[in-house]
Backbone as a chain_set.jsonl record, in Angstrom:
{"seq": "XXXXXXXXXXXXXXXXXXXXXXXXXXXXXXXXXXXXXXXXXXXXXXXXXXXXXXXXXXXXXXXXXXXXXXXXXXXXXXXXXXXXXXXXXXXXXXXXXXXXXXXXXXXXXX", "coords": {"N": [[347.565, 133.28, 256.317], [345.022, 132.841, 256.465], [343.744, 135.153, 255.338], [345.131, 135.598, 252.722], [343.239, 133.049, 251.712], [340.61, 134.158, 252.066], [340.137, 136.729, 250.266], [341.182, 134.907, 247.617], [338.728, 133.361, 247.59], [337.0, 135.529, 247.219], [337.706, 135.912, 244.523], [337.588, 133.785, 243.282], [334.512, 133.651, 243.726], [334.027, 135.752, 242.208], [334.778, 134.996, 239.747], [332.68, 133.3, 238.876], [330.32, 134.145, 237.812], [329.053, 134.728, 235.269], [328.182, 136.85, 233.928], [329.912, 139.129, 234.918], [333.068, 137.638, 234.045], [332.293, 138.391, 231.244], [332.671, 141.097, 231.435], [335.644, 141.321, 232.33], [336.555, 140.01, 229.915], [335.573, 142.205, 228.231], [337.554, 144.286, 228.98], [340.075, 143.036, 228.636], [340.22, 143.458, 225.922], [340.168, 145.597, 225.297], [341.064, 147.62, 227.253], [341.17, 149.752, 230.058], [338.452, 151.152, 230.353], [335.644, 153.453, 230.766], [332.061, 152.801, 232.393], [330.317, 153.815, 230.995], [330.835, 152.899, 228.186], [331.679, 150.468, 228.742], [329.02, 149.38, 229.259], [327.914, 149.549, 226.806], [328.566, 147.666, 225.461], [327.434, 145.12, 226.798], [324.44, 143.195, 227.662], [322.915, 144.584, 229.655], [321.77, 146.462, 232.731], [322.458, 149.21, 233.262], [323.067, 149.696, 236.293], [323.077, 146.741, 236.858], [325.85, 146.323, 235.478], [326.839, 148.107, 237.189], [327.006, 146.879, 239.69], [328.232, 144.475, 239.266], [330.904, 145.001, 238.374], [331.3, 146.397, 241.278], [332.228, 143.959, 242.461], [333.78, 142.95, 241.2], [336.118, 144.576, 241.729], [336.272, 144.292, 244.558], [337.316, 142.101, 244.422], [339.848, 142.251, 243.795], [339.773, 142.281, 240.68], [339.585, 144.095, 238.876], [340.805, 147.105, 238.739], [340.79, 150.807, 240.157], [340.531, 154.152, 237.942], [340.51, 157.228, 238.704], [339.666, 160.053, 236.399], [339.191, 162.828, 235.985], [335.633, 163.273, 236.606], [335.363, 160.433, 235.712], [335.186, 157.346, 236.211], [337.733, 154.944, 235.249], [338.159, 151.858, 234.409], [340.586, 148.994, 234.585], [341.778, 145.996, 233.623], [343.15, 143.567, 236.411], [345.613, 141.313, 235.934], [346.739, 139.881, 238.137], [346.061, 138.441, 240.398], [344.507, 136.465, 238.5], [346.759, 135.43, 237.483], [347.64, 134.082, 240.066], [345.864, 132.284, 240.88], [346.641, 130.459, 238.794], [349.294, 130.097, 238.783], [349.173, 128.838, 241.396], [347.225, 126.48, 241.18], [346.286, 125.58, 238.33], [348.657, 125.305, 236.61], [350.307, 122.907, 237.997], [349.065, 121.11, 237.38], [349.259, 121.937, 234.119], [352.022, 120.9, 233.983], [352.289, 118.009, 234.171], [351.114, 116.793, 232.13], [352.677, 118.173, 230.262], [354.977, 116.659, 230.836], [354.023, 114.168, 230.409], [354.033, 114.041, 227.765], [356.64, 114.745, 227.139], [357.987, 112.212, 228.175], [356.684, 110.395, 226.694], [357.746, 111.228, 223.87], [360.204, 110.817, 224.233], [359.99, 108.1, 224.193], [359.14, 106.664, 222.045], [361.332, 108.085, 220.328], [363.518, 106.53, 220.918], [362.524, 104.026, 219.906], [362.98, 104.412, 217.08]], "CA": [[346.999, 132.403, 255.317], [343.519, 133.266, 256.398], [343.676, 136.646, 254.515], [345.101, 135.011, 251.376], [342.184, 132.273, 251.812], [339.825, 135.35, 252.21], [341.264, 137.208, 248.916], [340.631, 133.659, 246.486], [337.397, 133.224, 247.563], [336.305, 136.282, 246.536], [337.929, 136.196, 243.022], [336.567, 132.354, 242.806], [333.318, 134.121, 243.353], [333.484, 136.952, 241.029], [334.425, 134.426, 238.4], [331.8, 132.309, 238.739], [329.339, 134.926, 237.124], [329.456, 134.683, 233.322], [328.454, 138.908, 233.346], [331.742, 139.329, 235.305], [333.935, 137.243, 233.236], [332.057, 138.929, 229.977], [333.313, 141.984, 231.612], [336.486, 140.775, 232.363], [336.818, 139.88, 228.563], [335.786, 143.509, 227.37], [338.582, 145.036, 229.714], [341.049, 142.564, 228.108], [340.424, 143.315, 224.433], [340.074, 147.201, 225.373], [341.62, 148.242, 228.821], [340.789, 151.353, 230.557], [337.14, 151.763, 229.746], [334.005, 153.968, 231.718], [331.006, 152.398, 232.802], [329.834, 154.113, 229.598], [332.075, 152.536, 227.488], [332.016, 148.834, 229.002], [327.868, 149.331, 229.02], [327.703, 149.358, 225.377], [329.121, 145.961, 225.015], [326.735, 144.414, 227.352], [323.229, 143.673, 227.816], [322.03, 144.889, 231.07], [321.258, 147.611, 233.08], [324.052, 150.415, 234.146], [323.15, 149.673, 237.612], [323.834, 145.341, 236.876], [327.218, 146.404, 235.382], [327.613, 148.179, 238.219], [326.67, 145.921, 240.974], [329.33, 143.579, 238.817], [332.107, 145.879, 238.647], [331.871, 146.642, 242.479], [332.742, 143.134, 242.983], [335.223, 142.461, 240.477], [336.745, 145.6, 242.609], [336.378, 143.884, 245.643], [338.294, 140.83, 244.171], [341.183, 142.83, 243.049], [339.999, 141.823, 239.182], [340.028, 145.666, 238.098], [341.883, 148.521, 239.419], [340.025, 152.043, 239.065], [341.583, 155.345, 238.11], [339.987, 158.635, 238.435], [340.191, 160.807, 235.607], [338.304, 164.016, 236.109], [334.688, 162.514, 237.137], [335.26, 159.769, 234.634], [336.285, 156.352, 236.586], [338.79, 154.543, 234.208], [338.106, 150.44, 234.776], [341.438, 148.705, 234.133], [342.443, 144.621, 234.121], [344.194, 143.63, 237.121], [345.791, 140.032, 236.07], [347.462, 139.232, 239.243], [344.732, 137.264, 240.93], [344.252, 135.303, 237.962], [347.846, 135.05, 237.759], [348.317, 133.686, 241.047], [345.209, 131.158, 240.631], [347.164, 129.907, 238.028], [350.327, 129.601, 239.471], [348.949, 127.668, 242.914], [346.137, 125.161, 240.935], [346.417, 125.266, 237.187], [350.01, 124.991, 236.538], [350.53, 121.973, 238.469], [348.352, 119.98, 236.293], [349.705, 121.17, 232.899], [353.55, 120.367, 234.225], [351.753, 116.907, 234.611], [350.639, 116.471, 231.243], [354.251, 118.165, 229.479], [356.001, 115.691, 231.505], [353.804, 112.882, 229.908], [354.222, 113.994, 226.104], [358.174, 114.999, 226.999], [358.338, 111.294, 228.371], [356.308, 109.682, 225.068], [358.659, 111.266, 222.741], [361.845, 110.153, 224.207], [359.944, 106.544, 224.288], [358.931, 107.175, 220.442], [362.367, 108.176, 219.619], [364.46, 105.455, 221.422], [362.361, 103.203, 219.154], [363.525, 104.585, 216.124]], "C": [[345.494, 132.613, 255.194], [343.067, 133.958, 255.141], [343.711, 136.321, 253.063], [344.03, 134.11, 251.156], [341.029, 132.93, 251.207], [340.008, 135.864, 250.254], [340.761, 136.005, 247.976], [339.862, 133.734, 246.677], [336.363, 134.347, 246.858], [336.75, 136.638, 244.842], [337.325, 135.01, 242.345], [335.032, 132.974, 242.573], [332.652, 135.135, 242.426], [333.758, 136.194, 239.967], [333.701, 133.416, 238.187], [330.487, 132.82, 237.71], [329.869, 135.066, 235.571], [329.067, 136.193, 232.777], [329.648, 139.129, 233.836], [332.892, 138.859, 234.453], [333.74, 137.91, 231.689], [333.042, 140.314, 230.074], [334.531, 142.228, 231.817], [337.572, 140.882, 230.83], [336.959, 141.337, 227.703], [337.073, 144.346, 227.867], [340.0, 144.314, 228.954], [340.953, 142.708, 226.601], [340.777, 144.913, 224.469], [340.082, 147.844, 226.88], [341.571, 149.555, 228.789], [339.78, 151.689, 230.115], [336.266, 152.576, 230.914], [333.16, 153.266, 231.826], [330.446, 152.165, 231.407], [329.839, 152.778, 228.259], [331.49, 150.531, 227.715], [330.195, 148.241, 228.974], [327.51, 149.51, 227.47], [327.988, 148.006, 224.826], [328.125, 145.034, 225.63], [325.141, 144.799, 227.463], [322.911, 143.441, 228.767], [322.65, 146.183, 231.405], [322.633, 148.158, 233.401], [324.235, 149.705, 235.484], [323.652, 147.709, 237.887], [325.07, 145.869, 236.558], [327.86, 147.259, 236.8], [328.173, 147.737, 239.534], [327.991, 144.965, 240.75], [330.777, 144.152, 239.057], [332.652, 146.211, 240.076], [332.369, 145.059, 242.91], [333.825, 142.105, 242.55], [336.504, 143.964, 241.316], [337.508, 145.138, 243.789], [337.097, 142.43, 245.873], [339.472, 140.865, 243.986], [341.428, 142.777, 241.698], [340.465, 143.105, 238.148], [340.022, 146.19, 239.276], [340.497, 150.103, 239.161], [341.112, 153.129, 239.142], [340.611, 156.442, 237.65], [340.712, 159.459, 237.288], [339.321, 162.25, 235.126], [337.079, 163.342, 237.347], [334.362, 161.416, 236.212], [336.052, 158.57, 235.964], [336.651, 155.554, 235.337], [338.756, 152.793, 234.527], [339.454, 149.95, 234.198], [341.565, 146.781, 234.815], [343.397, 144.247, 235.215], [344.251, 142.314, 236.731], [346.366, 139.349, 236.872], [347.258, 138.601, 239.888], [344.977, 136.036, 240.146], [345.727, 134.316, 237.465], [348.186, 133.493, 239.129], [347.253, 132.159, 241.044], [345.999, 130.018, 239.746], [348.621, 129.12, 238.428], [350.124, 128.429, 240.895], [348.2, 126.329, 242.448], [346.058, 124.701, 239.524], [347.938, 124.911, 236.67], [350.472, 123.557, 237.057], [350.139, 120.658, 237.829], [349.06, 120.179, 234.954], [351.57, 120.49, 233.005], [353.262, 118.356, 234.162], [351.651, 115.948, 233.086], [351.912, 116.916, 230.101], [355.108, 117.281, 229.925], [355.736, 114.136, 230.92], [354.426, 112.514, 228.58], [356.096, 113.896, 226.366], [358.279, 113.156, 227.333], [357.952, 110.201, 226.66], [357.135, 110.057, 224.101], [359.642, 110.871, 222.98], [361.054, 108.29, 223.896], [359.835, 106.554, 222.973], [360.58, 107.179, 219.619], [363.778, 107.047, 220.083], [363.981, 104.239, 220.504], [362.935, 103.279, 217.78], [364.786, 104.184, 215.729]], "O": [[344.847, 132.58, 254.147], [342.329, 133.568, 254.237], [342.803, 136.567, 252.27], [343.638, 134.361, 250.017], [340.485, 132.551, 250.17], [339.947, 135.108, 249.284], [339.659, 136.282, 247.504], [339.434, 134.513, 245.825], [335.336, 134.154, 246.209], [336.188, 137.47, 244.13], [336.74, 135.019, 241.262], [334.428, 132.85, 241.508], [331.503, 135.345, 242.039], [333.081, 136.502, 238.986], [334.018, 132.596, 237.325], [329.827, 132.058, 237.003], [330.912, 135.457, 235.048], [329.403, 136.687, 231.7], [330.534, 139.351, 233.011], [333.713, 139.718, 234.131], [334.716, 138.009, 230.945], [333.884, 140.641, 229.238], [334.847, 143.388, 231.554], [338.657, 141.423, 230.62], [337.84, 141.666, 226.909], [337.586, 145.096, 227.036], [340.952, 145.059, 228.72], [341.717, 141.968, 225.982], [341.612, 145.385, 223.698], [339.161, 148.441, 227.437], [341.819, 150.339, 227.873], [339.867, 152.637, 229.335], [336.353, 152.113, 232.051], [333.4, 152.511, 230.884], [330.182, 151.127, 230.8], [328.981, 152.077, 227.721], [331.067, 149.716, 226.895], [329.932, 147.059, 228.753], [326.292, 149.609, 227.32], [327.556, 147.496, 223.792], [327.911, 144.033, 224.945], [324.607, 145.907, 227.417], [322.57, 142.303, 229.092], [323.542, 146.821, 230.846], [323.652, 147.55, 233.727], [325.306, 149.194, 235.81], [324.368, 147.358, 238.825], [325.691, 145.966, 237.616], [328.972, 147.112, 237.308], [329.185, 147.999, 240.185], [328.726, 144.665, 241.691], [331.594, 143.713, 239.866], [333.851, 146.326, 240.33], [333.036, 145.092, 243.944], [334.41, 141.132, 243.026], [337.726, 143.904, 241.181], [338.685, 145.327, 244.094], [337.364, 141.821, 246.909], [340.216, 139.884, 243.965], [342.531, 143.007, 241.201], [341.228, 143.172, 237.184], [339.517, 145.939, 240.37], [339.654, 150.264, 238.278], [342.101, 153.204, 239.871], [340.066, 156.542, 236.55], [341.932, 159.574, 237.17], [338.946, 162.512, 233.983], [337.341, 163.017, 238.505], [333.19, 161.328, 235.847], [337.125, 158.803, 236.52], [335.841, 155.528, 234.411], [339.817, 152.544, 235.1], [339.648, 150.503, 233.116], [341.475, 146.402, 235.983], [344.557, 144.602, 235.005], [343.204, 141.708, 236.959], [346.624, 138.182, 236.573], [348.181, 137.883, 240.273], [345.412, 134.965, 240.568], [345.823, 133.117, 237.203], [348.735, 132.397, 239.017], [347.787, 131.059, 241.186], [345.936, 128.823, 240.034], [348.902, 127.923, 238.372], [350.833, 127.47, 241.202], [348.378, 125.264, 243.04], [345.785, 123.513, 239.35], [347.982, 123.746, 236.275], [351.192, 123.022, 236.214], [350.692, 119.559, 237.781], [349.515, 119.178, 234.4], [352.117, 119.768, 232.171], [354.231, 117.598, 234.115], [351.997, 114.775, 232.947], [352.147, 116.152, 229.164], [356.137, 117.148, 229.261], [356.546, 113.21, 230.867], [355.004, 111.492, 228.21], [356.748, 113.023, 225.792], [358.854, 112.681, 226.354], [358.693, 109.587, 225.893], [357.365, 109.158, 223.292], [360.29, 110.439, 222.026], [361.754, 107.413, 223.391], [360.986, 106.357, 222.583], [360.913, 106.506, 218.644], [364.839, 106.961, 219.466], [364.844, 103.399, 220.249], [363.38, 102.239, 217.294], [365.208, 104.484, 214.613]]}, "num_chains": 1, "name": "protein.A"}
């Protein structure tokens, strides 16, 4: 459990940065980009996108894939998946359970 503990924390922390999540965003409209590529969309330095990128790496947020001397940045959604599944999910089941209950009360009046 540690390990998994370990693992969230560092994806909590890479999405706390609003350049990470920007980057995040460009990978999800246009997956599989270069440095190049994902530095045209943003404003800052090569070396900030890169500093960012090594730690959306180190979160498991993107994947890389060598392709000559070209690295290939790709979306990993399985993290944010799983965030979702353990802490967000729980709440909206919370809130479909209210409306599913208001319409049967709604329609029993009828």
């Amino acid at each position: 459990m540690v390990a998994y503990n370990e693992c969230m924390d560092k994806v909590f922390k890479a999405l706390a940065d609003s350049s990470r999540r920007q980057l995040l965003d460009e990978l999800f409209k246009n997956n599989g980009q270069t440095l190049n590529e994902l530095c045209e969309h943003l404003e800052m330095t090569r070396q900030a996108v890169t500093k960012h990128l090594l730690i959306l790496e180190e979160a498991n947020l993107i994947l890389i894939v060598w392709q000559g001397r070209n690295k290939i940045h790709y979306l990993n959604v399985a993290p944010i998946g799983e965030i979702y599944d353990r802490w967000i999910s729980k709440y909206d089941r919370d809130r479909i359970e209210a409306l599913l209950e208001l319409k049967r009360k709604l329609e029993a009046e009828d």
